[in-house]
GUVEXGU-528862 format. One record per residue: x, y, z of N, C-alpha, C, CB in turn; residue number from 1. Coordinates in Angstrom, 3 decimals, decimal comma, padded with zeros to 6 digits, always signed. Glycine has a CB too. Layout:
% residues N
n_xx; n_yy; n_zz; ca_xx; ca_yy; ca_zz; c_xx; c_yy; c_zz; cb_xx; cb_yy; cb_zz; n
X; Y; Z; X; Y; Z; X; Y; Z; X; Y; Z; NUM
...
% end
This chain:
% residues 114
n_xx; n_yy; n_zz; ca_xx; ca_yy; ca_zz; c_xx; c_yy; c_zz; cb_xx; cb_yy; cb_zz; n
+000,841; -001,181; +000,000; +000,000; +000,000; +000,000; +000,886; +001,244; +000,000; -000,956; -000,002; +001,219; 1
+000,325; +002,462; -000,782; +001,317; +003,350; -001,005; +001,566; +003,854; +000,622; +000,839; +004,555; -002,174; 2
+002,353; +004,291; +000,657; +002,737; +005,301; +001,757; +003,315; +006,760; +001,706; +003,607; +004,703; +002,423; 3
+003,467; +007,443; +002,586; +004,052; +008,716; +001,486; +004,477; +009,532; +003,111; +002,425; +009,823; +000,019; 4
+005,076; +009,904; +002,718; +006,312; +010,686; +003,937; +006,929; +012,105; +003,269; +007,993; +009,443; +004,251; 5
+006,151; +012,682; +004,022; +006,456; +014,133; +004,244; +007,244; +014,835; +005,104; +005,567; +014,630; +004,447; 6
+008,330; +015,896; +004,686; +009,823; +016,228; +005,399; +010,062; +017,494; +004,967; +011,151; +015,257; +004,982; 7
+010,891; +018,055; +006,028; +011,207; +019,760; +005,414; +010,607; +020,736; +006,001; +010,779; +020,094; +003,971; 8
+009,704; +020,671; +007,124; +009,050; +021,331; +007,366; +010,019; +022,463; +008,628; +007,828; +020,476; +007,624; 9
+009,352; +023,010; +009,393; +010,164; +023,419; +010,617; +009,542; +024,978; +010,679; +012,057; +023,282; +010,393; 10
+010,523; +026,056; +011,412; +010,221; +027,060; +011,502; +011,198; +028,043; +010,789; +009,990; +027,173; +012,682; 11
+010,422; +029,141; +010,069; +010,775; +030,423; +009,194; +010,121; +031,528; +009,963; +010,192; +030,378; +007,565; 12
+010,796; +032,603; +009,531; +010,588; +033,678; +010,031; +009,693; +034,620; +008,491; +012,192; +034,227; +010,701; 13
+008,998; +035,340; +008,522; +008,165; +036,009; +007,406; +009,462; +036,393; +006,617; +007,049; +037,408; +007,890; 14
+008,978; +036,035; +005,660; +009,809; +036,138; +004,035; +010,930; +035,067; +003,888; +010,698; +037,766; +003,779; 15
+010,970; +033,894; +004,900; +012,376; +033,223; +004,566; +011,492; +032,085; +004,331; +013,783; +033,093; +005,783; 16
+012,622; +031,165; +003,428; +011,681; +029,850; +003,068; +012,210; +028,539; +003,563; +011,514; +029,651; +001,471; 17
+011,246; +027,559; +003,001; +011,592; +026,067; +003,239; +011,260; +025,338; +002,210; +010,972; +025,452; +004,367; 18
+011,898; +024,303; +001,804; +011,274; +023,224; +000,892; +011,084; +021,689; +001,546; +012,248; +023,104; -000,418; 19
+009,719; +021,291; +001,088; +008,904; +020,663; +001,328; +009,273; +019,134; +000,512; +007,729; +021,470; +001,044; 20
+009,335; +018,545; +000,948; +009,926; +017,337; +000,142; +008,261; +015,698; +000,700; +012,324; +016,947; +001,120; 21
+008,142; +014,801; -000,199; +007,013; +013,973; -000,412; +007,823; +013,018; -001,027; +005,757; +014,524; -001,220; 22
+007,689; +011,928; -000,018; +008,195; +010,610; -000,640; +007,287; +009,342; -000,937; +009,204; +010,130; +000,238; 23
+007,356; +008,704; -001,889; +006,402; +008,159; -002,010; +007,044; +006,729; -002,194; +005,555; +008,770; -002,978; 24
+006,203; +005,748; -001,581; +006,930; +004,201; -001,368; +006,691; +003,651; -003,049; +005,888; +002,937; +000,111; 25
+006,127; +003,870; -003,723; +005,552; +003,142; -004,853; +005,682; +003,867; -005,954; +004,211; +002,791; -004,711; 26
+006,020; +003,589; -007,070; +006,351; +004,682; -008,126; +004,934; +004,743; -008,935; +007,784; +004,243; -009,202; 27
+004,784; +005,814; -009,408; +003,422; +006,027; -009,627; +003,117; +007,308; -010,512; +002,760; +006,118; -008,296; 28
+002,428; +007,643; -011,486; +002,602; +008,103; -012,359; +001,379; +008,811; -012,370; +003,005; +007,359; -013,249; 29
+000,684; +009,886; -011,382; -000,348; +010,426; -011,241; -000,006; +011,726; -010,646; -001,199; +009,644; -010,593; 30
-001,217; +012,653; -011,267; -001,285; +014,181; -010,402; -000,753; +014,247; -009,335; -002,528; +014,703; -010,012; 31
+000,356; +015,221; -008,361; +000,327; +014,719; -007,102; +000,198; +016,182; -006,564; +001,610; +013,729; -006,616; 32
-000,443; +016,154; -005,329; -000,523; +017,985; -004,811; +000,173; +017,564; -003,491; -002,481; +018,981; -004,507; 33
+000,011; +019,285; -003,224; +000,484; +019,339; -001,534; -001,062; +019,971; -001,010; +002,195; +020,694; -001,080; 34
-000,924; +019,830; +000,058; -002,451; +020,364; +001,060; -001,693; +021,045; +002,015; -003,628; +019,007; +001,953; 35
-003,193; +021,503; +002,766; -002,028; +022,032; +003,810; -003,526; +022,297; +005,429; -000,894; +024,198; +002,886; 36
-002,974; +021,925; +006,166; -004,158; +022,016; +007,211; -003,996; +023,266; +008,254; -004,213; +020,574; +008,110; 37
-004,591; +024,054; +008,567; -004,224; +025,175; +009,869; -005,051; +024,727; +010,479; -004,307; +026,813; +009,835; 38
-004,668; +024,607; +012,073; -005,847; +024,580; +013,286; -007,034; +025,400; +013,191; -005,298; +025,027; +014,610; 39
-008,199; +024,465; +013,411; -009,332; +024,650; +013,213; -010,150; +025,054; +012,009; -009,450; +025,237; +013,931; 40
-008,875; +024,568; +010,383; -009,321; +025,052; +009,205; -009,398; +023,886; +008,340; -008,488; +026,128; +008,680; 41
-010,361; +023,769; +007,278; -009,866; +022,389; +006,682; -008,839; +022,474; +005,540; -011,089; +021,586; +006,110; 42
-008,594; +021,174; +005,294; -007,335; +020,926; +004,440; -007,531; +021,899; +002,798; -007,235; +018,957; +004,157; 43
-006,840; +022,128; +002,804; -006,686; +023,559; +001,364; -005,464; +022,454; +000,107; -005,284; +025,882; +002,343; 44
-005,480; +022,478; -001,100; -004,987; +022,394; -002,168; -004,325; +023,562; -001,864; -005,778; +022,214; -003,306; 45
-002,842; +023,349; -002,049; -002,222; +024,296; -001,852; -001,380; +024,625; -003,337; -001,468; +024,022; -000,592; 46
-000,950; +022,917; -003,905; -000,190; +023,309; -005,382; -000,608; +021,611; -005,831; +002,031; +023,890; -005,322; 47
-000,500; +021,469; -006,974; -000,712; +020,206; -007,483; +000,289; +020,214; -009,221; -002,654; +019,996; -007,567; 48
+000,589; +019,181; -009,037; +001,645; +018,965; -010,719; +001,278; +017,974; -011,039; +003,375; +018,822; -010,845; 49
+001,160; +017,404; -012,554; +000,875; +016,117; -013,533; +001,729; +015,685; -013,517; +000,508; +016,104; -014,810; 50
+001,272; +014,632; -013,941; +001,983; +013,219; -014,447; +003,629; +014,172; -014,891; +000,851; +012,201; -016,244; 51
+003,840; +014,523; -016,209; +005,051; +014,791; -016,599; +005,673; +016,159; -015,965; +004,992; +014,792; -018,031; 52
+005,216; +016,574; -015,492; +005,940; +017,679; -014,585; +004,944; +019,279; -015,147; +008,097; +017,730; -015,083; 53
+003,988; +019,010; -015,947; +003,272; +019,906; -016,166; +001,771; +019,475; -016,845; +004,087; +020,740; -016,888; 54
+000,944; +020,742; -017,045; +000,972; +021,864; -015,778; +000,876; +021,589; -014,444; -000,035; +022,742; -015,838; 55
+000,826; +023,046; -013,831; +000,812; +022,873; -012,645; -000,644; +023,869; -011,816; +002,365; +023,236; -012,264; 56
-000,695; +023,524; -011,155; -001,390; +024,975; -010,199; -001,340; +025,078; -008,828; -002,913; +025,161; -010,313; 57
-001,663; +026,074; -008,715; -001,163; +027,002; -007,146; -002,774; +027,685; -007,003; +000,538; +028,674; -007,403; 58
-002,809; +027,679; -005,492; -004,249; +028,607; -005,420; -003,717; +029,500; -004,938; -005,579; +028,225; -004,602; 59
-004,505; +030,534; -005,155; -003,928; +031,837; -005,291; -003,373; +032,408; -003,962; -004,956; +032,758; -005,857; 60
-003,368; +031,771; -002,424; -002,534; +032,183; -001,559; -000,885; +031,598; -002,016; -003,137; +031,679; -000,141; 61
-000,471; +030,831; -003,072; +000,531; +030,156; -003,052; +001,264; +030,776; -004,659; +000,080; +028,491; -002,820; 62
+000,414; +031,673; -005,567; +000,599; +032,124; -006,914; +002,021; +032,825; -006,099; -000,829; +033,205; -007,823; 63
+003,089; +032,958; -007,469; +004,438; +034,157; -007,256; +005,230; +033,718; -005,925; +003,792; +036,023; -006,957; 64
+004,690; +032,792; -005,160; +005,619; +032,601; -003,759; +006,011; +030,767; -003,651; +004,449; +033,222; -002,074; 65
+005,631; +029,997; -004,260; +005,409; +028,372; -004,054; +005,997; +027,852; -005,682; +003,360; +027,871; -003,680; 66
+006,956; +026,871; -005,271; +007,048; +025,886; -006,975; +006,799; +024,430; -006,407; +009,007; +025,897; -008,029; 67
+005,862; +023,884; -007,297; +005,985; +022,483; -007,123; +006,382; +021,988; -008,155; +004,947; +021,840; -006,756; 68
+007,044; +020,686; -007,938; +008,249; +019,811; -008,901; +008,174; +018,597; -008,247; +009,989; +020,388; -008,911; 69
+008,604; +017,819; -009,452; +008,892; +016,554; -008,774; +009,795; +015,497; -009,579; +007,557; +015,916; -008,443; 70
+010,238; +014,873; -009,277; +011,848; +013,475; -009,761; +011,405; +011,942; -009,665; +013,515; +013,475; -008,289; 71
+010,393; +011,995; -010,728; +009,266; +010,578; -010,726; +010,853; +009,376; -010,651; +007,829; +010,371; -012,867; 72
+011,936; +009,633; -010,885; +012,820; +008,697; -010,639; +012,949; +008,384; -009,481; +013,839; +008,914; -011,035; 73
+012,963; +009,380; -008,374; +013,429; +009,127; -006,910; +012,103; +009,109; -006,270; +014,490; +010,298; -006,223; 74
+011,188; +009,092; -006,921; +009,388; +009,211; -006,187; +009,386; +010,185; -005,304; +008,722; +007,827; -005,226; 75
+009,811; +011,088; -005,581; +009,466; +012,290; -004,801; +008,883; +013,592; -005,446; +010,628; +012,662; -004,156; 76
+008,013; +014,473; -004,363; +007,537; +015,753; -005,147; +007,641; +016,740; -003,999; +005,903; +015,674; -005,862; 77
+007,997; +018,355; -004,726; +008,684; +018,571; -003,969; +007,815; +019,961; -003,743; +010,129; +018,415; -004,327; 78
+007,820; +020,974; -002,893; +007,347; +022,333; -002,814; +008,326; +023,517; -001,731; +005,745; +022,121; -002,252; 79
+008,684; +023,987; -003,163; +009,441; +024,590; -002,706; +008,783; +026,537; -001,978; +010,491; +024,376; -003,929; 80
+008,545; +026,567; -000,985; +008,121; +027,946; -000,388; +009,098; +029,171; -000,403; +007,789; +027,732; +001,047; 81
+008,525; +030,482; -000,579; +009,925; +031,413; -000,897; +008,255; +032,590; -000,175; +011,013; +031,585; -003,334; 82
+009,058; +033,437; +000,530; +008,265; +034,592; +001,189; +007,605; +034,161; +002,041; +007,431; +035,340; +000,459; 83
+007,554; +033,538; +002,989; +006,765; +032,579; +003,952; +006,087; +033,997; +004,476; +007,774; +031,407; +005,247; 84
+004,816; +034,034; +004,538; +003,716; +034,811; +005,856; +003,447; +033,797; +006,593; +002,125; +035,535; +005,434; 85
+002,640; +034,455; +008,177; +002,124; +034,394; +009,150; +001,156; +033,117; +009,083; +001,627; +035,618; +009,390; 86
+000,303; +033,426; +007,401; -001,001; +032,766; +007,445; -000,720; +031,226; +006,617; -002,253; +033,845; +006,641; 87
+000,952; +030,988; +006,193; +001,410; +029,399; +005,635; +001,028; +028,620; +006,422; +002,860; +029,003; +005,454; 88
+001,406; +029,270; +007,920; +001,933; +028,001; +008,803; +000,157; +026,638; +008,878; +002,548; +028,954; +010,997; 89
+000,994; +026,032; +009,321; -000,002; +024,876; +009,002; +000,944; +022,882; +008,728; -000,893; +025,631; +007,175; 90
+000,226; +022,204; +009,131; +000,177; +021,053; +008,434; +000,711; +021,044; +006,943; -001,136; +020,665; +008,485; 91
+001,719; +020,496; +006,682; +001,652; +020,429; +005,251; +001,560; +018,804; +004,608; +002,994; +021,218; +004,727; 92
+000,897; +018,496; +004,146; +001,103; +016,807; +003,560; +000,898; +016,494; +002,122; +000,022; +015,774; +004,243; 93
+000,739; +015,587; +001,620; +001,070; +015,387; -000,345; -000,090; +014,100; -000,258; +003,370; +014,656; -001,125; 94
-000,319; +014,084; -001,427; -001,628; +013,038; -002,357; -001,719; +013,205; -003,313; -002,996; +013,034; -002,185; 95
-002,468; +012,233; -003,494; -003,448; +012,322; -005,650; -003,851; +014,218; -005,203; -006,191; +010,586; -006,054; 96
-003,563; +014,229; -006,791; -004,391; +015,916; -006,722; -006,274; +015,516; -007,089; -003,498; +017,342; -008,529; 97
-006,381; +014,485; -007,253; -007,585; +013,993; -007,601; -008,087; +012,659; -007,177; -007,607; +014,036; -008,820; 98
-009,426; +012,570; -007,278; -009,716; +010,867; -006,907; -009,660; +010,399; -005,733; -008,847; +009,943; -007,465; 99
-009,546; +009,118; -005,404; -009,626; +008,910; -004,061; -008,075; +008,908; -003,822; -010,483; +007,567; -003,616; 100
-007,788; +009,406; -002,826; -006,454; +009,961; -002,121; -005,954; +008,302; -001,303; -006,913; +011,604; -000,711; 101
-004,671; +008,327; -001,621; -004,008; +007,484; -000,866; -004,263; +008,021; +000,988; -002,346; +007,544; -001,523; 102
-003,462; +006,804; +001,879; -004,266; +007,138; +003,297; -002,828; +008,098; +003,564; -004,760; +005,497; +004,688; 103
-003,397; +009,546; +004,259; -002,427; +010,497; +004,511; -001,060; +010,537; +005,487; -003,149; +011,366; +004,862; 104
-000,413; +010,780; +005,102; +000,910; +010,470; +005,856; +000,919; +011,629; +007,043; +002,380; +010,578; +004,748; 105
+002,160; +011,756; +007,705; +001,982; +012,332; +008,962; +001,958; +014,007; +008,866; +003,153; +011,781; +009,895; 106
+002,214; +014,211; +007,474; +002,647; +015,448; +007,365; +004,107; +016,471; +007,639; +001,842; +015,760; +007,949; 107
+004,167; +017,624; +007,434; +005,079; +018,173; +007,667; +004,516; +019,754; +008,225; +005,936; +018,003; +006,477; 108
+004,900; +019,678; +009,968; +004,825; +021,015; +010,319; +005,797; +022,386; +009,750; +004,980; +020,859; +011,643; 109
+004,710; +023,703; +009,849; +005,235; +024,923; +009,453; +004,933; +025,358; +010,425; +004,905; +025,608; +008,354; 110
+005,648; +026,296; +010,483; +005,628; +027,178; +011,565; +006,208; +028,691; +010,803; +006,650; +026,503; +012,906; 111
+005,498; +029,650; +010,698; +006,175; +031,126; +010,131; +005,904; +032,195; +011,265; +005,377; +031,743; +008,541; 112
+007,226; +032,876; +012,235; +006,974; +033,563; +013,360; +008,200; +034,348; +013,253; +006,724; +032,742; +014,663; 113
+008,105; +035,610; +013,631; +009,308; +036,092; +013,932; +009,643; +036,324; +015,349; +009,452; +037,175; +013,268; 114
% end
């Protein structure tokens, strides 16, 4: 069963970044996004990429500040954050950008504070 492990997370200060790294046990050749959860908010699509590395999309808290990528060789996908605000912090975790979602891994905490 797939599994998927999420890493990279930690604490930034507003405007400094982190990249977000998604490992995936099974090689697999589907949409994959990042989400992202804040206390007491539900889970948000944060960026999602295809099969071949394009297209992509970002919702618009993540447009000009977020790249997602990914190295279907090493099964990983990656999100890279640049300008971190106040309102990132959150849960971050990876899945199908569609369909029924593999079962969610533990995630990766953010934290953005100065």
């Amino acid at each position: 069963q797939m599994q998927l492990v999420e890493s990279g997370g930690g604490s930034a200060q507003p405007g400094g970044s982190l990249r977000l790294s998604c490992l995936m046990t099974e090689t697999v050749f589907v949409s994959m996004a990042w989400y992202r959860q804040a206390p007491g908010k539900e889970r948000e699509l944060v960026a999602s990429i295809s099969r071949g590395g394009t297209p992509t999309f970002y919702a618009d808290s993540a447009k000009g500040r977020f790249t997602i990528s990914r190295d279907d060789a090493k099964n990983l996908v990656y999100l890279q954050m640049n300008n971190l605000k106040p309102e990132d912090a959150a849960v971050y975790c990876c899945n199908k950008a569609s369909g029924d979602v593999w079962p969610w891994g533990q995630g990766t905490q953010v934290t953005v504070s100065s």
